[in-house]
N, C-alpha and C positions, 0 to 999 in steps of 0.2 A: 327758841320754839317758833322766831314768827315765819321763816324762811319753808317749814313744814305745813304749817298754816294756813301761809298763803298759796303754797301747791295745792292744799285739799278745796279753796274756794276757788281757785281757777279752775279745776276741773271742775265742781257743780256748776259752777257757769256755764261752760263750753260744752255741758252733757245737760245741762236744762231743759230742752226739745225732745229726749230721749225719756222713755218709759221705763219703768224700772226691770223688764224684760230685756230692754235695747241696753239697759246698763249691764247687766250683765251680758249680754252678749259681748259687750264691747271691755270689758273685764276678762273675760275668756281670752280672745283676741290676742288683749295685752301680756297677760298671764304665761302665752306662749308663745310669742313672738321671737324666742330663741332657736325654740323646734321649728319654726315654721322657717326660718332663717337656715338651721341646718338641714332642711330638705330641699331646699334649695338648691343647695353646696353638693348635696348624696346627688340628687338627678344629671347637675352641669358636670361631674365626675364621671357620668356615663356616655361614653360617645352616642348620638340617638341622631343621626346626621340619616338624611331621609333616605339613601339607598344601603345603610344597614338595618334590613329586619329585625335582626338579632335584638339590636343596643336599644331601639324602639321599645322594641316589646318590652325588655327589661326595667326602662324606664315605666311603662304601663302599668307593668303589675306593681311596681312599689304604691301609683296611686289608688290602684284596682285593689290593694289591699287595707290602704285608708278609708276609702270610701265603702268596701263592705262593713267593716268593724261599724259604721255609723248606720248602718240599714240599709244601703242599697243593692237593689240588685246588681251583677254584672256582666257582662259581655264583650266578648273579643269579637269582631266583625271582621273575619277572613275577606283579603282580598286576592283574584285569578295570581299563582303562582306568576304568570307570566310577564305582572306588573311590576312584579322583584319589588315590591313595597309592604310593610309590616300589616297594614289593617288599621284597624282603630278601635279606643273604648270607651264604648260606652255605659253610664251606670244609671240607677233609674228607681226613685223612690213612689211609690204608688199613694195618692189622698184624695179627696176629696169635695177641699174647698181651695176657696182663693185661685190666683191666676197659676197654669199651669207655667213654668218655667224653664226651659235651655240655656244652659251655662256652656260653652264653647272654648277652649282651648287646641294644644297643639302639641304632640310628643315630639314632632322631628324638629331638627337644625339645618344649618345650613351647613356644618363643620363637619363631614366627611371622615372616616379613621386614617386616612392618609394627611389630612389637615393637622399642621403641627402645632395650630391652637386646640389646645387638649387639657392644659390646666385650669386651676380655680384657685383664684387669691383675692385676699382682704385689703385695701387699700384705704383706711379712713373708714367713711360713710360708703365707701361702692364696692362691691364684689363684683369680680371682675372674670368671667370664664364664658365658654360656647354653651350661649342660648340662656345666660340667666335673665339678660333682658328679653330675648325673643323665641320664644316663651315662657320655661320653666317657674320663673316669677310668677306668672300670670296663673301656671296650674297651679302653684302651691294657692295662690289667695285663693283659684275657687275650692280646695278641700281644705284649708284652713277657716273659711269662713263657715261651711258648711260642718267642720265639726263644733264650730262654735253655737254654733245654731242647733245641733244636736243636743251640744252639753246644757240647754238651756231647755228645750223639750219643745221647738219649734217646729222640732222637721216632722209632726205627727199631723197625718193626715194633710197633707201637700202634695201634691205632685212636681218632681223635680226629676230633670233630667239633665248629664251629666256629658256631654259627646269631645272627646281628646284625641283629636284627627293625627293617623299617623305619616302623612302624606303633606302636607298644608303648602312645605317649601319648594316640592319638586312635584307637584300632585299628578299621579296614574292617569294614562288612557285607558279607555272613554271615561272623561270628567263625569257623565252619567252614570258609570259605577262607583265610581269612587267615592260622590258627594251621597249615593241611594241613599244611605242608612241615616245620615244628616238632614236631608230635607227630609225623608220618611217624620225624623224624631220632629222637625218641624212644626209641619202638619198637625203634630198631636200637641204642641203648644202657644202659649199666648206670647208670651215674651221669649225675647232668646237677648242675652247677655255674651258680647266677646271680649273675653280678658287678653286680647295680644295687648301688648303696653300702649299707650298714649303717648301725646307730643309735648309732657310737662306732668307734673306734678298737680294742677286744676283743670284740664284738658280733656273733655270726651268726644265720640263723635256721633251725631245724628245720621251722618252720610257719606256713603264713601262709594269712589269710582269704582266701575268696571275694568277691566282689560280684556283684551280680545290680540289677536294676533291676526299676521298680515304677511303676503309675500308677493312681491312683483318680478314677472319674469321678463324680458325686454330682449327681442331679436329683432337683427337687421341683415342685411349681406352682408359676407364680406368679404375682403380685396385689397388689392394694395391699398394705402393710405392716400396717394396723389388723388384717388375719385372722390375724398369725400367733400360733399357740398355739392358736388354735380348729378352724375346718373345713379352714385350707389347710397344718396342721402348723404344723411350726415352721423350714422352707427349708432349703436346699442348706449354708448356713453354719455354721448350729448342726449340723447333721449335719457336717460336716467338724470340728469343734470335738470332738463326740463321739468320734467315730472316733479322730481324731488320739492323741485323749487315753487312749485305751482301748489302741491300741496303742503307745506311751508306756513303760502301766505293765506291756505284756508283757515286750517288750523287756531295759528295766529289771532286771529279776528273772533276765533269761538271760545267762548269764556267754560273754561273747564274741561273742556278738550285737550289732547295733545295724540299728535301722529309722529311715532320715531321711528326711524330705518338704523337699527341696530346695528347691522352686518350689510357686506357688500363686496361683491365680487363680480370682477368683468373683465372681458379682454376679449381673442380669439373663439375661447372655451370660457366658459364657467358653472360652477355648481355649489351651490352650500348643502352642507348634511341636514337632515331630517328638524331637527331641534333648532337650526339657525345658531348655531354657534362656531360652525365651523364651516369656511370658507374655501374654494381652489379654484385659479383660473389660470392660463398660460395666453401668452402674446407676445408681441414684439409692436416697437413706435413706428413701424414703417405698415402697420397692417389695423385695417379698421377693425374697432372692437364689433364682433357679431354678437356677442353674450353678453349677458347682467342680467345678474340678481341681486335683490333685496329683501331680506329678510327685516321684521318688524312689529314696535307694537301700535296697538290705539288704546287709549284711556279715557272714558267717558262718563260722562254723569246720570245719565237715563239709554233708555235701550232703543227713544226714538234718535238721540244724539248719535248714538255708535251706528244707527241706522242711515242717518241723514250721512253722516261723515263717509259710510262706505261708499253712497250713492254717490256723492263727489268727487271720492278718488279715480270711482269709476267712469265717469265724466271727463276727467284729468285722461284719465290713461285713452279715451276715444281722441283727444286731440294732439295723440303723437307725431312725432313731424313725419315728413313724408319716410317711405320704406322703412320705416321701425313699427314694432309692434309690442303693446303691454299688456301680458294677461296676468290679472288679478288673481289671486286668490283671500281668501279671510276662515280664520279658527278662532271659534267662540272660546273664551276662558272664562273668568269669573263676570258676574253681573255687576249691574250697579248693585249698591244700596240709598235708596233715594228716600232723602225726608221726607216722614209721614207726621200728620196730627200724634198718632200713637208717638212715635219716637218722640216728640216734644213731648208730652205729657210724661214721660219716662224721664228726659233731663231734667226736668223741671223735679219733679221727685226726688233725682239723687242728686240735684242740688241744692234743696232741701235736709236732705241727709247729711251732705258737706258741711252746711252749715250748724248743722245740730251740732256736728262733733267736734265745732269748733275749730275748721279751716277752711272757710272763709266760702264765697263764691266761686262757681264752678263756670269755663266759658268753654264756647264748640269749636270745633277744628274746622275751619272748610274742608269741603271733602275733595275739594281739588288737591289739597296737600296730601291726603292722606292714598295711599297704594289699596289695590283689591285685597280680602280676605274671606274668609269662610262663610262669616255671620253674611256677604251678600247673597249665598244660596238661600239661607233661611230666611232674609228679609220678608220676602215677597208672601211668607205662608204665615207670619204673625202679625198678630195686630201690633207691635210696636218691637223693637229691638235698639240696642244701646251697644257703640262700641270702645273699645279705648280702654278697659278698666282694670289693665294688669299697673303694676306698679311701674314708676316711673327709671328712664334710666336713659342712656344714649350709645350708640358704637354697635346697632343691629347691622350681623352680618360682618364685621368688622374684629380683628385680631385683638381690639382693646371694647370689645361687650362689655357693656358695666349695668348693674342694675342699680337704683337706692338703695341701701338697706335703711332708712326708713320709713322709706314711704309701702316699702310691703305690709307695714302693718295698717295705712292707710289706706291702701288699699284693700286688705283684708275686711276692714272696719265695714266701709262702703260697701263691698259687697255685701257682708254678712246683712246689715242693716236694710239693703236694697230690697236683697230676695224676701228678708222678714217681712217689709211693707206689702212687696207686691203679693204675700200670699196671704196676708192674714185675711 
């Protein structure tokens, strides 16, 4: 009997912080950590790869039908056919008191129906299939935690909203339709929570870069090769060589910055397609390169960073050598998300909560590590947002995706518990 025993006073220890409301919730939780595991398994089973509509949507409604059964309203949010992109759903509980709240996820993958990563297996502690870590994990904790918090009679008179972007991976033009219906749902609240996974298992984030894209186009004469360095310059190549290298050592020097030249093509002729992923150019070694292009991104931490960094490049590219020429271009993508007062006072909260439940302290990501997402639309329209809070796992984007299986119920916990604080 003492091995029993001593289970039941570890747990009142590690739940001591917690109210006899939070106990159950976190009972709930427990209670169904099976089901919340085999929905997991049902969604990563559906191809939902961001240019099938189809598989998107199908994944939707399985949550659009969890999330009614618990009170919420719902909604498909159509996007212009012409985007070939599914839409998005969002769900939406109407109250009262407490802080109004946005919970953020993500229906699409990266794994296409031609992508021959298409199963789902159990391996130890990790499940292993397309998108259980990025994101499917993450939606299930926020309607697992959210039915938890129903089955306890928390979600009365709250306002919560629910927004499961079906684009996240490959996101529609113009970014301005596609994010409308997410900064809209913004606007109407206080906090906004993004469950894409984290960088560990104690790991959240207060801030995270922007990206923005970039293309340099570089012409010179051109002519036999014997002229270059004399009357015809020195071509499109060494000018791209200079450049490159010029803003290299900007970059470098700026903390949280980074400028990549993805793609590139040069010679006689050259051109990249629309998207910058694909490249053509023809030449010969006996003929100076007239053409380059450079396709490209920048990643930033504030919007005066991405601003200063453009004005530099642009600066770079006035000091092309002689008869070359570099005209810039720049496309906005996601913003920063820059730490605010609100955002700390939010960490500080659910690491609080980490500890109530008995694992331990919670530390932040720099947001230099961590890539753009969703939650940076919303940043800017709440007084505070949090990101990082899907369960832990590794191989995003990757044929070996693996999630924890059990830290999904850790992170369920944390959720549940989170939203409960911020609304009472």
């Amino acid at each position: 009997m003492l091995a029993p025993l001593a289970l039941t006073c570890t747990y009142a220890l590690v739940s001591a912080g917690l109210s006899p409301e939070e106990r159950a919730i976190r009972a709930h939780v427990e209670a169904h950590a099976d089901e919340a595991l085999a929905l997991v398994e049902e969604t990563a089973r559906i191809n939902s790869g961001t240019l099938n509509p189809a598989g998107v949507q199908r994944v939707g409604a399985i949550f659009e039908k969890r999330l009614a059964r618990i009170g919420f309203e719902t909604r498909w949010i159509e996007l212009p056919a012409s985007m070939k992109r599914s839409g998005h759903l969002f769900a939406t509980r109407r109250g009262g008191s407490g802080r109004r709240v946005l919970l953020i996820g993500h229906l699409d993958t990266v794994f296409e129906p031609d992508d021959p990563f298409q199963s789902v297996r159990r391996e130890g502690d990790a499940l292993i299939g397309p998108g259980v870590y990025d994101m499917k994990g993450g939606d299930v904790a926020i309607v697992a935690a959210l039915e938890a918090l129903a089955a306890a009679g928390a979600l009365d008179d709250v306002t919560i909203t629910v927004a499961l972007i079906g684009d996240e991976e490959k996101p529609g033009k113009p970014i301005e339709v596609t994010r409308r219906a997410l900064i809209e749902a913004a606007k109407q609240s206080d906090v906004a929570l993004g469950f894409e996974p984290g960088m560990g298992k104690s790991k959240v984030s207060i801030a995270r870069r922007g990206s923005s894209g970039w293309r340099a186009r570089i012409t010179s004469p051109g002519g036999h090769s014997s002229g270059i360095g004399g009357s015809m310059g020195y071509g499109a190549v060494y000018e791209a060589a200079r450049f490159l290298e010029a803003v290299r050592a900007y970059f470098a020097k700026t903390k949280g910055l980074t400028i990549n030249p993805g793609v590139i093509a040069g010679g006689t002729d050259a051109k990249l397609n629309e998207t910058n992923t694909r490249g053509d150019a023809t030449g010969k070694s006996n003929k100076l390169g007239a053409e380059l292009v450079i396709g490209g991104d920048l990643r930033f931490l504030s919007e005066k960073q991405k601003e200063d960094a453009r004005a530099a490049m642009r600066r770079i590219a006035a000091k092309a050598l002689a008869k070359t020429k570099v005209e810039l271009t720049f496309t906005d993508g996601y913003p920063a998300m820059s730490a605010t007062p609100g955002n700390e006072e939010t960490f500080d909260r659910l690491d609080r909560i980490n500890r109530d439940l008995g694992y331990g302290a919670l530390t932040l990501v720099p947001p230099e590590e961590r890539g753009a997402a969703d939650i940076s639309f919303v940043a800017p329209h709440v007084k505070a947002a949090l990101a990082g809070l899907g369960p832990a796992g590794r191989g995003a984007h990757t044929r070996e995706e693996r999630m924890d299986v059990p830290h999904l119920k850790v992170a369920t916990e944390r959720a549940a518990l989170l939203v409960y604080r911020l609304t009472r």
